[in-house]
N, CA, C and O atoms as CSV, one atom per row, in Angstrom:
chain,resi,resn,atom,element,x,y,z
A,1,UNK,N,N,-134.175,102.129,213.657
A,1,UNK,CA,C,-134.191,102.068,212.203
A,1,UNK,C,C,-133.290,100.938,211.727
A,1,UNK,O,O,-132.159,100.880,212.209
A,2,UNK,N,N,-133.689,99.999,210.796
A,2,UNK,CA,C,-133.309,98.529,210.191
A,2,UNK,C,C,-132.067,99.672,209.062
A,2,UNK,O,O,-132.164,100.742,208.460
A,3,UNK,N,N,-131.043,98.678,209.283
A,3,UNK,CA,C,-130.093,98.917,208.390
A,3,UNK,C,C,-130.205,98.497,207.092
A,3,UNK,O,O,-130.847,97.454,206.971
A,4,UNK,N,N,-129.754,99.015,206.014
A,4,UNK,CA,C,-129.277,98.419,204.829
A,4,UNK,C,C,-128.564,97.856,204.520
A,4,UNK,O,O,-127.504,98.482,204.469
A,5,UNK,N,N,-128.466,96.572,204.143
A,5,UNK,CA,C,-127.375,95.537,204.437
A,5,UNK,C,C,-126.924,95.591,202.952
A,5,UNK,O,O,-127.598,95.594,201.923
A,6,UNK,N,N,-125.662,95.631,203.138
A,6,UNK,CA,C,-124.936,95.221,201.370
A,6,UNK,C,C,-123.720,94.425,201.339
A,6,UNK,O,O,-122.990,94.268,202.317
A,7,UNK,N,N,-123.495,93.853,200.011
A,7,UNK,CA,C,-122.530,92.696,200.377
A,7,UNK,C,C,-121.388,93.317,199.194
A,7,UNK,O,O,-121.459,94.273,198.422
A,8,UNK,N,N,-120.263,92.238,199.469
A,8,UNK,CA,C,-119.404,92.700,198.076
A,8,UNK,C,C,-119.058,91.633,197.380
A,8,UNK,O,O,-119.175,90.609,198.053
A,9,UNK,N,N,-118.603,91.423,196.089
A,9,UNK,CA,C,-118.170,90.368,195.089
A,9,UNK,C,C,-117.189,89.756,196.441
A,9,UNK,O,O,-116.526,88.929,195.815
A,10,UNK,N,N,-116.927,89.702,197.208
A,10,UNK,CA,C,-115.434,89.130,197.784
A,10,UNK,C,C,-116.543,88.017,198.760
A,10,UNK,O,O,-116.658,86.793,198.814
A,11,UNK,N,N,-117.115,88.971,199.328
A,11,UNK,CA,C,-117.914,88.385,200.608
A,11,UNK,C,C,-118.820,87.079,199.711
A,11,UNK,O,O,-118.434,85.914,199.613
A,12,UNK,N,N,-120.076,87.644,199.129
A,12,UNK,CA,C,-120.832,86.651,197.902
A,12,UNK,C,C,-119.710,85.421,197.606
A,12,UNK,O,O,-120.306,84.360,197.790
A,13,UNK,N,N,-118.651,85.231,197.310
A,13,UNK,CA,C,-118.162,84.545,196.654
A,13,UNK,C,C,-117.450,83.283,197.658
A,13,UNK,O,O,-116.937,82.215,197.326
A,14,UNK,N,N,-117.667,83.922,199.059
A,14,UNK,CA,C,-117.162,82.981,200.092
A,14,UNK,C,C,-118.928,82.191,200.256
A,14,UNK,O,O,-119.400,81.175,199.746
A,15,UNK,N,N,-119.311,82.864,200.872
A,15,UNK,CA,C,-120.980,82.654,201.198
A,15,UNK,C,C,-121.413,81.405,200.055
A,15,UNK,O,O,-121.853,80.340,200.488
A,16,UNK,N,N,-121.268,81.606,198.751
A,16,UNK,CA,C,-122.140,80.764,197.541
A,16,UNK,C,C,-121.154,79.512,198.493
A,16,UNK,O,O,-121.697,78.895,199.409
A,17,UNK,N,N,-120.198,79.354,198.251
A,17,UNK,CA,C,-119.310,77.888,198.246
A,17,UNK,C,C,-119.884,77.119,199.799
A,17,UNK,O,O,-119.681,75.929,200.038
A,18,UNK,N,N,-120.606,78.043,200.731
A,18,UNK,CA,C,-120.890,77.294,202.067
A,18,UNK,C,C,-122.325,76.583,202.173
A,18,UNK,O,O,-123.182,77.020,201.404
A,19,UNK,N,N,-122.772,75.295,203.238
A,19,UNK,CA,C,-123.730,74.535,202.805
A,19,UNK,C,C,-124.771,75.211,203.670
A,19,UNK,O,O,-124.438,76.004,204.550
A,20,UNK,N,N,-125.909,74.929,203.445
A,20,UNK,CA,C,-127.114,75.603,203.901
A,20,UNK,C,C,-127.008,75.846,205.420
A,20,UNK,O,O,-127.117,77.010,205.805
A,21,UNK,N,N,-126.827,74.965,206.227
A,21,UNK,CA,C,-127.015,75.104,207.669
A,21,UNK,C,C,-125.457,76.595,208.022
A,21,UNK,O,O,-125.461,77.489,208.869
A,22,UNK,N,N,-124.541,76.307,207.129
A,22,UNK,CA,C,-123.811,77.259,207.353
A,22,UNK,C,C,-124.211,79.068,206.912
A,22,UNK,O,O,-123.726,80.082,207.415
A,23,UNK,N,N,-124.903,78.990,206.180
A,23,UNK,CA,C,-125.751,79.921,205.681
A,23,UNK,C,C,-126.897,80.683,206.835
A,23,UNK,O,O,-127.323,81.833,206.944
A,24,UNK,N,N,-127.036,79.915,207.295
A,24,UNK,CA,C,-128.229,80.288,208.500
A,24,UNK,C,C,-127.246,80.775,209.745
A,24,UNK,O,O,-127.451,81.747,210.471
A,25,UNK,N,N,-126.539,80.195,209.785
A,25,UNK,CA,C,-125.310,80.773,211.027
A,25,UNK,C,C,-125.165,81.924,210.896
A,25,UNK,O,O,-125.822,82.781,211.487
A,26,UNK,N,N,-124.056,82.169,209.899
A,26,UNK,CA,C,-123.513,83.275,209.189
A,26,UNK,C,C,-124.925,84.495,208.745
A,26,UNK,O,O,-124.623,85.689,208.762
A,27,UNK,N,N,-126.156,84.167,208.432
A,27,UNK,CA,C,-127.403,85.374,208.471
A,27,UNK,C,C,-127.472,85.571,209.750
A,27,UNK,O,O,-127.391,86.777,209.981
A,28,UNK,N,N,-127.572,85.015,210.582
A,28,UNK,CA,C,-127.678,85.354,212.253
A,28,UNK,C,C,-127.074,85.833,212.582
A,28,UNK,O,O,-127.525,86.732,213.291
A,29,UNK,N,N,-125.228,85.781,212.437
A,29,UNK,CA,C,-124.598,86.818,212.348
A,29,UNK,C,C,-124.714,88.162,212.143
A,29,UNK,O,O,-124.776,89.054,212.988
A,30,UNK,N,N,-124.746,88.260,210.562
A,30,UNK,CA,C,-125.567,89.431,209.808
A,30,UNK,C,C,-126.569,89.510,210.239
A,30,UNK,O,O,-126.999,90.457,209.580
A,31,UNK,N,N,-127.774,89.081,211.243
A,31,UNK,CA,C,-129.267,89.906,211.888
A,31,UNK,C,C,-128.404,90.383,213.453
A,31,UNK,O,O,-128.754,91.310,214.183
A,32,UNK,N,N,-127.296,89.516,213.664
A,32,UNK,CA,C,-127.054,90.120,215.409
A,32,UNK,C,C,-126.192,91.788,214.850
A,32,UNK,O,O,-126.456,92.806,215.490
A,33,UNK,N,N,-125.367,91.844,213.842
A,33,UNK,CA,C,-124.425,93.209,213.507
A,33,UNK,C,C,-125.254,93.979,213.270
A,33,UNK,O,O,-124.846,95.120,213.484
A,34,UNK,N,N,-126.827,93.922,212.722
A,34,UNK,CA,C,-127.932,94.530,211.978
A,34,UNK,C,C,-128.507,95.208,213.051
A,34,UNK,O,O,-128.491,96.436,212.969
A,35,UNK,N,N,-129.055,94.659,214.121
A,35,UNK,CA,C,-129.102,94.675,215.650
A,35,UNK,C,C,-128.103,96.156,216.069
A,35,UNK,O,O,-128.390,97.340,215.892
A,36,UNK,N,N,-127.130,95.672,216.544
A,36,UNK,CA,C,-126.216,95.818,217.207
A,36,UNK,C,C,-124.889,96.530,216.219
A,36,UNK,O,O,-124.472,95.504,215.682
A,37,UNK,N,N,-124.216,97.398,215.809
A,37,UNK,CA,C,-123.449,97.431,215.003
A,37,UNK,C,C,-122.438,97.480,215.593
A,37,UNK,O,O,-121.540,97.061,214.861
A,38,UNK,N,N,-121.950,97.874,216.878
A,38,UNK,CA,C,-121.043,97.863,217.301
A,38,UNK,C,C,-120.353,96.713,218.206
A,38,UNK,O,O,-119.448,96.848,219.030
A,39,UNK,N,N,-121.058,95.511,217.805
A,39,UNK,CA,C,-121.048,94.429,218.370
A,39,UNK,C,C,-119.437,94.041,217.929
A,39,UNK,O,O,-118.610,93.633,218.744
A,40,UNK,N,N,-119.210,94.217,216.717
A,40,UNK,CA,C,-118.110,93.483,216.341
A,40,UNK,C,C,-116.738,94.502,216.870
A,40,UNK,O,O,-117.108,95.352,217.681
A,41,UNK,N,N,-115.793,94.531,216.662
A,41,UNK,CA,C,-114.321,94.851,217.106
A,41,UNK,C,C,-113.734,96.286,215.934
A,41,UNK,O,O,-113.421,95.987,214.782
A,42,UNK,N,N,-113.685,97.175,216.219
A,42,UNK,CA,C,-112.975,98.185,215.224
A,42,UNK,C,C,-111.988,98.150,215.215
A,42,UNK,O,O,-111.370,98.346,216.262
A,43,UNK,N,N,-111.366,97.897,214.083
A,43,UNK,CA,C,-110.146,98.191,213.848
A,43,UNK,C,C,-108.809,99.316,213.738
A,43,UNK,O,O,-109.155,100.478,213.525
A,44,UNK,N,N,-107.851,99.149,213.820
A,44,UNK,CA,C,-107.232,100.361,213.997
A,44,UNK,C,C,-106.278,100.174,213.038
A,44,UNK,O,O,-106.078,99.097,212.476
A,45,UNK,N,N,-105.388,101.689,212.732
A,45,UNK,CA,C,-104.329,101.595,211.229
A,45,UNK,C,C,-104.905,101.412,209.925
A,45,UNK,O,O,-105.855,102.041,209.460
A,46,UNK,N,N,-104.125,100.326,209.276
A,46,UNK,CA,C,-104.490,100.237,208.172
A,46,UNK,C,C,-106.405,100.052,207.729
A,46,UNK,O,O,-107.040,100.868,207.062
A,47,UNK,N,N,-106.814,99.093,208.179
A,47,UNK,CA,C,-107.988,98.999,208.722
A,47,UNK,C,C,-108.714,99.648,209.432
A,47,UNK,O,O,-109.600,98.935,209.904
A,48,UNK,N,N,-108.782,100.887,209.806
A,48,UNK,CA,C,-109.394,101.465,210.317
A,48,UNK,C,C,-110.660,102.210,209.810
A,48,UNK,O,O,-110.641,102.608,208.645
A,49,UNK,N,N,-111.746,102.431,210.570
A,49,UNK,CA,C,-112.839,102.208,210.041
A,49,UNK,C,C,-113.707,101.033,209.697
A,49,UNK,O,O,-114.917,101.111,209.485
A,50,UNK,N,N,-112.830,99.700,209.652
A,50,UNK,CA,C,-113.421,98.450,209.596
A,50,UNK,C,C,-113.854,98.054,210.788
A,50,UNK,O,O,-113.170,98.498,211.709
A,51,UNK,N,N,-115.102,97.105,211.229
A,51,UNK,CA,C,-115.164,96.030,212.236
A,51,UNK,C,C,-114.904,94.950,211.790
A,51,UNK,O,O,-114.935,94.659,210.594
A,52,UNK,N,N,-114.603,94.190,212.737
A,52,UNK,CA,C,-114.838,92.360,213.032
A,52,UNK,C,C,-114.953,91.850,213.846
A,52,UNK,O,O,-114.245,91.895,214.852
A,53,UNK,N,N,-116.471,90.806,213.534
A,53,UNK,CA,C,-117.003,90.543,214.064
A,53,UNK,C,C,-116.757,88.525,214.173
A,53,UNK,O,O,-116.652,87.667,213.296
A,54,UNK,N,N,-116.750,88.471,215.555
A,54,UNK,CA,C,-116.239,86.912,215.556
A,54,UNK,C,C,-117.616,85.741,215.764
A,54,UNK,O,O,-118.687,86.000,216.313
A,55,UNK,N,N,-117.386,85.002,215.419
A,55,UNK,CA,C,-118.098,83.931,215.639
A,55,UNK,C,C,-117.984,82.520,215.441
A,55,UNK,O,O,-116.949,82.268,214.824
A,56,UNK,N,N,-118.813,81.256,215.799
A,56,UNK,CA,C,-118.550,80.148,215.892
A,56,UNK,C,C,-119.572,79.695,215.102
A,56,UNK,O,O,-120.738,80.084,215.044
A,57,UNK,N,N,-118.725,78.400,214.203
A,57,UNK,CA,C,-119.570,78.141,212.942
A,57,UNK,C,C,-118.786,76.892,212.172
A,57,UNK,O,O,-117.980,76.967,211.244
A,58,UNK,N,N,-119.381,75.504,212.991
A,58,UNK,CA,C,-118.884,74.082,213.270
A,58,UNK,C,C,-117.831,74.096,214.186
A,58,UNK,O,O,-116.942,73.296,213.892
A,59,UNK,N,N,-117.671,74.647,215.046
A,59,UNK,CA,C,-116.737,74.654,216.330
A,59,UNK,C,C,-115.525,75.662,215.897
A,59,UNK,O,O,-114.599,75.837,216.690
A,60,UNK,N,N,-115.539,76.250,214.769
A,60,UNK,CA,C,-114.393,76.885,214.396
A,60,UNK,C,C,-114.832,78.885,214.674
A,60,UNK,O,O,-115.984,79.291,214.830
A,61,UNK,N,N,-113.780,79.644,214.665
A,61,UNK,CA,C,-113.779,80.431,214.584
A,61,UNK,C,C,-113.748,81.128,213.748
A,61,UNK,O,O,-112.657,81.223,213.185
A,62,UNK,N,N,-114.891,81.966,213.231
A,62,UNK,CA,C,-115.160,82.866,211.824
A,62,UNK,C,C,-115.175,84.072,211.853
A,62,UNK,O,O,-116.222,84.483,212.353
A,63,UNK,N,N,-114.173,85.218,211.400
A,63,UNK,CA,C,-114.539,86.428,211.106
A,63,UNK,C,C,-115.457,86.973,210.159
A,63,UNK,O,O,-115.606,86.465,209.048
A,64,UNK,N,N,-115.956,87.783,210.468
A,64,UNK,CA,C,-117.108,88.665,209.291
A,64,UNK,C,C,-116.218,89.966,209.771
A,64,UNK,O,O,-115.674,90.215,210.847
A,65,UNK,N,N,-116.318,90.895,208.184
A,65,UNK,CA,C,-115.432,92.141,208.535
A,65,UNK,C,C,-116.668,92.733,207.415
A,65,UNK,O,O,-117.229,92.202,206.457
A,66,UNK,N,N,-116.761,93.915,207.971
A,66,UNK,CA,C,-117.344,94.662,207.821
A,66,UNK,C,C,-117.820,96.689,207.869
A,66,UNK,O,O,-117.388,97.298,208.848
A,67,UNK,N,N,-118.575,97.426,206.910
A,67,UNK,CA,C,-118.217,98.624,207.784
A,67,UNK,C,C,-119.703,99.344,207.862
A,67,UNK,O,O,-120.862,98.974,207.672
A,68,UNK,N,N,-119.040,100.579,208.246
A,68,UNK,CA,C,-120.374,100.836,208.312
A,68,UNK,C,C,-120.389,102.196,207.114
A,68,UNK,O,O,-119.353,102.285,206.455
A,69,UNK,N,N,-121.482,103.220,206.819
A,69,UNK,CA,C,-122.056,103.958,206.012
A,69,UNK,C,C,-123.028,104.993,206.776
A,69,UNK,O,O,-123.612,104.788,207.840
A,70,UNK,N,N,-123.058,106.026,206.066
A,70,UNK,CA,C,-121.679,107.034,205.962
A,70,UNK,C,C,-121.054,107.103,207.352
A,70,UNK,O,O,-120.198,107.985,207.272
A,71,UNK,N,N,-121.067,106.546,208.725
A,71,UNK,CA,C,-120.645,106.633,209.771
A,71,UNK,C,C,-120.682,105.683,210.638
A,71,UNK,O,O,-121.516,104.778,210.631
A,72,UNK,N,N,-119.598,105.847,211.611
A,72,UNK,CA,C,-119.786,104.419,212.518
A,72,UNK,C,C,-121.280,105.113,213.942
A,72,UNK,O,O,-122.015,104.394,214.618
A,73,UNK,N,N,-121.237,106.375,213.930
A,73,UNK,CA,C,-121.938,107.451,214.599
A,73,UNK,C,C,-123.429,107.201,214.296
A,73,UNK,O,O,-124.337,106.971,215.095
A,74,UNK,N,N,-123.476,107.329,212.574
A,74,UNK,CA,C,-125.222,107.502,211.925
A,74,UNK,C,C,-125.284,106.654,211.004
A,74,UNK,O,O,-125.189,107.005,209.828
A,75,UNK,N,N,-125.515,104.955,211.486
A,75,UNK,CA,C,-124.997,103.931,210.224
A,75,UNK,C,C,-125.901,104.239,209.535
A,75,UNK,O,O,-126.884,104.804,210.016
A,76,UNK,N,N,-125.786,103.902,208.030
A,76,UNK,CA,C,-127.850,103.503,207.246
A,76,UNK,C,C,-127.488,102.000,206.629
A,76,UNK,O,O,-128.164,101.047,206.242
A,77,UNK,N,N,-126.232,102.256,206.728
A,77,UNK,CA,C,-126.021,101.320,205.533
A,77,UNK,C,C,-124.789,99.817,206.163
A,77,UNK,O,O,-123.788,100.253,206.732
A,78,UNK,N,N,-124.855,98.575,206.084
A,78,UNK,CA,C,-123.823,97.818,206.660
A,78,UNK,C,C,-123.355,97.169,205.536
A,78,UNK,O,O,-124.232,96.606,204.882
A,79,UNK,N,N,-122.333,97.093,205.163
A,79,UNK,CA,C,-121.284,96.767,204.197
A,79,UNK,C,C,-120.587,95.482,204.568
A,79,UNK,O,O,-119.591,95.691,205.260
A,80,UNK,N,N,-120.826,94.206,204.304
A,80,UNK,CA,C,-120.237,93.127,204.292
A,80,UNK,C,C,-119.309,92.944,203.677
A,80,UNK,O,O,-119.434,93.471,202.571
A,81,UNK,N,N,-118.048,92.269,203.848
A,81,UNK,CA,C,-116.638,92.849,203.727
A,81,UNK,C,C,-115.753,91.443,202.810
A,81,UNK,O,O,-115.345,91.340,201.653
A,82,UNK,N,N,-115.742,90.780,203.670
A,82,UNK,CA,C,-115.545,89.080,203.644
A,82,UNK,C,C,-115.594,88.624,204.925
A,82,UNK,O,O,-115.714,89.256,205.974
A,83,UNK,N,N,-115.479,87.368,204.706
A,83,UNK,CA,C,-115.903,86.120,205.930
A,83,UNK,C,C,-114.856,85.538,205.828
A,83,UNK,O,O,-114.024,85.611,204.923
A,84,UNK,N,N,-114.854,84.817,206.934
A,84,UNK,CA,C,-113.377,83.842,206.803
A,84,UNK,C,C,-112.552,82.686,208.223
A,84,UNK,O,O,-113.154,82.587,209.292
A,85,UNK,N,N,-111.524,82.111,208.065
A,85,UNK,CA,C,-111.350,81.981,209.369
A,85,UNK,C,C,-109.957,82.820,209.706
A,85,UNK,O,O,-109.538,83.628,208.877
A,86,UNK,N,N,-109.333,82.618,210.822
A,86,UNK,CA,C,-108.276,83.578,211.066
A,86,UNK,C,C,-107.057,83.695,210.166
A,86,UNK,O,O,-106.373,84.688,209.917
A,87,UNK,N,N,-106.944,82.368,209.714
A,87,UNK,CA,C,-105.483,82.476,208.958
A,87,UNK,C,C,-105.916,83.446,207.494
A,87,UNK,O,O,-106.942,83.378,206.818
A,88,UNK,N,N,-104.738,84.316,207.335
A,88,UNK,CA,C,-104.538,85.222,206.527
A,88,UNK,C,C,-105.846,86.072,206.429
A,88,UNK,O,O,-106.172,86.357,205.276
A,89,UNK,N,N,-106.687,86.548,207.474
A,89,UNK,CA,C,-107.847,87.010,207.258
A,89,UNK,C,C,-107.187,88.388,206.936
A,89,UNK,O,O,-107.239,88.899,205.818
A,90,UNK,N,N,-106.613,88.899,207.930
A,90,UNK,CA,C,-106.106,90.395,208.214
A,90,UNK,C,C,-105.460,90.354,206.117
A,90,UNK,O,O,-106.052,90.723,205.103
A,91,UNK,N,N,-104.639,89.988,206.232
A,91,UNK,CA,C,-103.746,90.451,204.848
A,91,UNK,C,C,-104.337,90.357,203.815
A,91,UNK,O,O,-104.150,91.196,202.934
A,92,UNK,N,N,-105.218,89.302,203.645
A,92,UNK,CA,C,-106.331,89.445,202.384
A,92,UNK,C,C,-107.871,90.797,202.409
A,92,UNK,O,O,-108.473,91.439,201.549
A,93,UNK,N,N,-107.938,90.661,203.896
A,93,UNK,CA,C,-109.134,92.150,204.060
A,93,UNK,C,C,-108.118,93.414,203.253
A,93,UNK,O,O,-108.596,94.042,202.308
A,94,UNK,N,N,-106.717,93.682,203.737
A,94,UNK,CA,C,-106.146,94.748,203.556
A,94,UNK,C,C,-105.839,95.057,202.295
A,94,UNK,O,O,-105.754,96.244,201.982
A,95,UNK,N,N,-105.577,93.844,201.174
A,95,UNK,CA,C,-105.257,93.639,199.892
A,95,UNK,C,C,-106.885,94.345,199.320
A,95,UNK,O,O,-107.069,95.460,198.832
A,96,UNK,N,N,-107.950,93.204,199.601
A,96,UNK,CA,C,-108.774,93.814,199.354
A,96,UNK,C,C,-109.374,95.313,199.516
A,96,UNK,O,O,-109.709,95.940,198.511
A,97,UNK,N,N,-109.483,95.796,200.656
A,97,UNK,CA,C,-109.667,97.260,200.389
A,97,UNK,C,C,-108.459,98.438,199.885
A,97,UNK,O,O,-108.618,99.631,199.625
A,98,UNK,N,N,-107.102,97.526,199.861
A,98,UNK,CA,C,-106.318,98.753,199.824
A,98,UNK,C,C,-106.341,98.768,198.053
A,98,UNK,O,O,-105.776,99.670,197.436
């Protein structure tokens, strides 16, 4: 069963500012987590309940954080979180959901 993919004002707002070929990366991303949900990394503590998921995107390293709905067990639903690269990823995800 195909997940329901949903995004948030945080995530959208990284995504608009990136150029097309980066756009196609980053959906492939989002079709491999869609796939696969447990592909990406769970988090623990504060974050917990979150994944992240890594990837390469112009030679650099990109997080996608993300969760799942209502369970990491019985997803329906995948929740796009923000994107980013490593610096200050963690403290701005945490600002944001906390």
């Amino acid at each position: 069963m195909a997940l329901k993919v949903l995004d948030t004002p945080t995530f959208n707002k990284v995504v608009k500012k990136l150029f097309a070929t980066e756009k196609k990366t980053v959906d492939e991303a989002i079709r491999k987590i869609a796939d696969d949900p447990t592909l990406g990394e769970e988090k623990k503590g504060d974050l917990a309940g979150i994944f992240v998921f890594k990837f390469k995107m112009n030679k650099q390293d990109i997080l996608l954080s993300y969760g799942l709905l209502p369970s990491k067990e019985q997803p329906q639903e995948l929740v796009l979180l923000s994107l980013g690269s490593h610096e200050n990823f963690y403290s701005n995800l945490k600002r944001q959901i906390g």
